[in-house]
Structure formats: C-alpha cells, structure tokens
N, C-alpha and C positions, 0 to 999 in steps of 0.2 A: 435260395432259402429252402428247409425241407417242408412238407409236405405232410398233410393227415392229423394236423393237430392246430387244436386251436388258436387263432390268430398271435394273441397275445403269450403265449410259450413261446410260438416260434420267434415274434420280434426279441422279446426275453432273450433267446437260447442266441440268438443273431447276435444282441449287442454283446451278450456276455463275452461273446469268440472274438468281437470288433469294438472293442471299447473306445478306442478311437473318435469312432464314428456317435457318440453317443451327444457327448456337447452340439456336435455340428445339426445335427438331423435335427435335435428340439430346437433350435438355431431358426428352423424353416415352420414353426408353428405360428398360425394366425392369431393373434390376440385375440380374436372373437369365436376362436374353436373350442367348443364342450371336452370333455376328454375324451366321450365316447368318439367323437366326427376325428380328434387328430390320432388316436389311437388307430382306426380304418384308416384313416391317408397317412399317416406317418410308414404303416405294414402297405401299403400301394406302394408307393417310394420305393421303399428298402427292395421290395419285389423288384421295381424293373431299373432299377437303378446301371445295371449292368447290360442294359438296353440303350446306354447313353454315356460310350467309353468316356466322353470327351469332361463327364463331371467329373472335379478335382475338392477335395474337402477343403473348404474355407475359400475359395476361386471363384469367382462369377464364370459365367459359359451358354452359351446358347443352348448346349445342352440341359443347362439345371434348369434353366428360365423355361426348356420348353416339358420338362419331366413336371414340374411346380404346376404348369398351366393345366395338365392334362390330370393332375392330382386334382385341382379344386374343381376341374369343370366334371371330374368322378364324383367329389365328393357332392357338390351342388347337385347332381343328379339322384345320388342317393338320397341325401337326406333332406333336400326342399323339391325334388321333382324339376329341376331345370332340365330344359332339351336344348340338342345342341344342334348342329346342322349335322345329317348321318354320317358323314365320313367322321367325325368326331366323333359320335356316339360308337360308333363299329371301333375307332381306337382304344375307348377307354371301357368298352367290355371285354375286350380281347386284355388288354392289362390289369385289369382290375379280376379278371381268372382266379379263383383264391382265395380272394380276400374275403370272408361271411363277417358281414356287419348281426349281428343277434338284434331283433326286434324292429328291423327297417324298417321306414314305413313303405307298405306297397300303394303301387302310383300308376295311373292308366297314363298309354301316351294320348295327345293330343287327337292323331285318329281315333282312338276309342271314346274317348270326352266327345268330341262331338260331332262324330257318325263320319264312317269313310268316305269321301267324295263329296260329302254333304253342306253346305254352309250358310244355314238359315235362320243364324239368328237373330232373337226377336230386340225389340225397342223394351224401352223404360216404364215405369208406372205402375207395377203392379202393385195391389194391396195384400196387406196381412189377413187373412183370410180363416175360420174355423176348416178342420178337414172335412173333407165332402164325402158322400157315400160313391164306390167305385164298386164296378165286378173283383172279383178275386185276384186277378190277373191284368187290372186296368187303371189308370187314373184319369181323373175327369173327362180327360179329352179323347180317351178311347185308344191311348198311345199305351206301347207293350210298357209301361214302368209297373213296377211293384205300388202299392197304392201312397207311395211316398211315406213319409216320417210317419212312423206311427203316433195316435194321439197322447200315447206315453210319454216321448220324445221329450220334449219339453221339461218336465218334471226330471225326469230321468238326467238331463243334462246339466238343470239348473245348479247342482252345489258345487261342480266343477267350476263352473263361470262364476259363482259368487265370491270361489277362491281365487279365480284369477282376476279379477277384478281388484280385491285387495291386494294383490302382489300388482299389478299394474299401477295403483296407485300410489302405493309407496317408494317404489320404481321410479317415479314421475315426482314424486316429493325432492327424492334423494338428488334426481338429474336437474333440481330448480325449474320446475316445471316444463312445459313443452314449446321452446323454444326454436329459432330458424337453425343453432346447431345438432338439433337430436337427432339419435338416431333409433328412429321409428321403429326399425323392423328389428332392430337390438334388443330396445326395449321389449316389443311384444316378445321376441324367442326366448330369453331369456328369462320372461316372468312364465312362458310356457314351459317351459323345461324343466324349470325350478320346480313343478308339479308333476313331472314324469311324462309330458307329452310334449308333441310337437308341434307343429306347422305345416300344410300344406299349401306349397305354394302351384298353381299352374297358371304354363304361361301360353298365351297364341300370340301369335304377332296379327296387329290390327288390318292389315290388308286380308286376314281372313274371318274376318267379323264385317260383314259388308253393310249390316243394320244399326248401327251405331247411331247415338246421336247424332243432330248435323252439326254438332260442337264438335264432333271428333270423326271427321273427313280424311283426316291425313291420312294416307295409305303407310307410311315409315313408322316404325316404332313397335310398343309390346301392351299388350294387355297380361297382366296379373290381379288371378283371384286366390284371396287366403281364405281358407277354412283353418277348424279344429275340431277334433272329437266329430267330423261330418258336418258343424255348424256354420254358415256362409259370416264372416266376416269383414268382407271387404273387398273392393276392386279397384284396381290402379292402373293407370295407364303412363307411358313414358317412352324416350327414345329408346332403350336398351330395358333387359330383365331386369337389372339392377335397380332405375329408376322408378320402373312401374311394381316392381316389391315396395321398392320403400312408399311410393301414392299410396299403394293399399295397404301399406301396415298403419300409415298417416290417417286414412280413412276411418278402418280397424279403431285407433285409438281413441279417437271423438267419442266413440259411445262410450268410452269407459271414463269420460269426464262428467256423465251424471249422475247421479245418487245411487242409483244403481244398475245393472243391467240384468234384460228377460231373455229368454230362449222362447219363441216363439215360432208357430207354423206360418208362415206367409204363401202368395202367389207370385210367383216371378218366371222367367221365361225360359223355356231350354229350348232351343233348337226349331225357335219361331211358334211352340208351344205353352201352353200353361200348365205349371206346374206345382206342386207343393213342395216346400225349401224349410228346412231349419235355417232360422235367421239370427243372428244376436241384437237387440235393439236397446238402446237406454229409455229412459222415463218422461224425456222429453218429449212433448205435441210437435207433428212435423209430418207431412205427407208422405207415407209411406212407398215411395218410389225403389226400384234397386236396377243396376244395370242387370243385362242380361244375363244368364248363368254361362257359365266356361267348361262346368261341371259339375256333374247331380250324382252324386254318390246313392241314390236309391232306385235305379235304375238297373235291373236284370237283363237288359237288351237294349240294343240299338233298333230306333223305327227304320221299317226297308226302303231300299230304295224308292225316291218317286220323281218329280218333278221340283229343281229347285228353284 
C-alpha cells in the first residue's frame, strides 16, 4: 500500500484499485468495533495482508486466523492498553509500522505503572480523605509524586460523569437492566464513547501483586484497573484479561445504580504507599475501602530503588 498520506486515503485509494476485496474485509469487522478501532485494524490488515500468501478471499486458513489474531491483540493494545507477552508485542509493532491512529490514547507499560523491579503493593482500606498540605515536589508520604489531583479536580471532572451517568443509565434501561447476560464493559465503552472519550483499561497478572487480599492467593490469572478522564473506576480480577475487564467494568457499574454519582479525592495505595486518587463513588453510605492502585496517573516519577 503507498505511503505518506493519511490512513484512510490510502485504504480509500486500495479498495478503489481492489474492489473485490471490499465485501470481504468489512466481512472481518467485530460487532463491537467503533468506526474509529475498525477503520485502524481494517488499514493493519490490508497492510500486511501480503505477509500471509496463504490468505484466499472468502477461505478459511491458518493464515487469516493468525493475521485476525495479531490485528485485535494491535488493536486491544492500542485502544484499551492490553499487553501481550513481548514476542507478541515486538510482532504487532513491527506490522502495525504505518498505521497512525489520530487521538490514541497514550498508556504506560506495566514497568512504568509500577516501578521497574519493584513489587510492593499495598492492601485495602483506604479512606476518602480532604487533600493534604505537601512540599512542592512531594505528597504526603515524602514520595517523588506531583502532590496528586489537584483540589480542582473534582469539580472540574464532575459534569463529565454527570453525563455519563445518564447515558449509563439509559444504557442499562434499554439492556433490561443488569442481568447474568450483560455485557458490562460493552455497556460502560459505549456509553464512554458516545461522549468522545475512552477507557483505560490496565492489566498485571496477579502473581505480580503479591499483597492482595488473602481472598485472592491464587498466583494464575489477571488483575484489571479501569479509569477515565484519570478517575479510578474500578478493579477486576479473573482468569485471563478478558474476564478481569469485564469484573471491573461490573465493579465500575454498581456505582452508577445510585442517584447519583461524585468525583471525589480519596486515599488508596500505590506501590505499598499512600496516596491521593480521583475516585468515582455513588451516594450510598458504605466503607470506603478500594483495592490497591495498578496505576496513578499523577505521578512525575518512579520512587528509586530500595529494599522490597
């Protein structure tokens, strides 16, 4: 495919030449792809398509099955922050070469989230807390963060969630309420999207969280924390990424079944530390508990190495 011009000319100028090809490809769209996500995977495709002779239009092949797989675990990287095991991730940067998504959201890997070599994170319980006074350079605990969310914050974020709340809950009207078939993390993208943002989702796998509750021993499986707009929504846990998205979009949803929902400063844990978190909470009385963080978005540096 040529080169130097924006994504969507080029697919454009491609099908125009291979009309053919144009049934078949939309053929390979996910039911639950935005236009933006299949528009970037559909130009991934078409890109290395000729990487995998053995694909025949309208044919099953090992080939297509394994161009498909390396398409969504690109796209899932891009646009929710899924990690892959690196031989994987080194394939689908190396084929994804090219392709500019405009507006992605940018996403730290898991080393960065939480500190290279390091793995201390903390237990449960913290409270919602007023912001504390810090050095300039400092928060509470004397760790290199920015002094966390500013006390704007809050304010600042609330009409966004006021909105998404109502698109959540009509959302949730439409689906007959929230039922053993829904799908949790459908719903929240979807009612997020509808207002021009996204979802962050990151994931660790729980054999690197070693302070967990003693309800969650099992060394196998994934932890998934969702934000938006920076604000902590949720955390899930499961055998695979897929499972522990959907716990925390499930999580996520509960607060958006009270009257209404606050953007609030809380304290919760980063990295065996305390820390201040934009939280999202409903109106309900309830011990303000939250697992541990996976990632702190206001965080200017990693603490150095020490002793873990």
């Amino acid at each position: 495919m040529a080169e130097g011009r924006s994504g969507d000319d080029i697919v454009s100028e491609y099908l125009d030449q291979n009309p053919h090809l144009v049934q078949w490809v939309e053929s390979l769209r996910g039911v639950q792809e935005t236009n933006k996500q299949w528009h970037a995977r559909r130009e991934f495709i078409l890109r290395n398509m000729e990487k995998f002779p053995t694909i025949q239009q309208g044919f099953p092949s090992p080939g297509l099955d394994r161009l498909l797989s390396l398409s969504m675990c690109w796209a899932n990287h891009i646009f929710l922050g899924c990690r892959y095991p690196q031989p994987v991730m080194n394939k689908i940067k190396e084929m994804g070469d090219g392709v500019v998504v405009n507006d992605a959201p940018v996403r730290k890997s898991r080393d960065e989230i939480m500190g290279k070599g390091k793995r201390t994170a903390g237990g449960d319980g913290d409270a919602c807390s007023k912001p504390t006074k810090a050095g300039p350079n400092e928060s509470r605990s004397g760790n290199p963060f920015k002094q966390g969310p500013p006390p704007q914050a809050p304010a600042k974020h609330q009409p966004f969630f006021n909105r998404l709340y109502k698109a959540v809950a009509w959302k949730l009207v439409s689906a007959g309420g929230i039922g053993p078939n829904l799908d949790h993390f459908e719903i929240l993208r979807a009612c997020t999207e509808s207002l021009k943002e996204t979802l962050s989702c990151v994931f660790v796998p729980l054999k690197d969280i070693p302070d967990l509750p003693a309800a969650r021993t099992q060394k196998e499986g994934q932890v998934c924390e969702l934000r938006c707009q920076t604000v902590y929504l949720g955390t899930g846990y499961g055998r695979d990424e897929a499972a522990a998205r959907s716990m925390a979009s499930k999580e996520a949803l509960k607060v958006f079944q009270g009257r209404k929902v606050m953007v609030k400063i809380c304290r919760r844990r980063f990295n065996g530390r305390d820390v201040e978190d934009l939280v999202l909470l409903d109106d309900q009385p309830r011990n303000p508990g939250f697992p541990p963080a996976i990632s702190y978005p206001f965080q200017t540096e990693q603490e150095g190495e020490g002793p873990s």
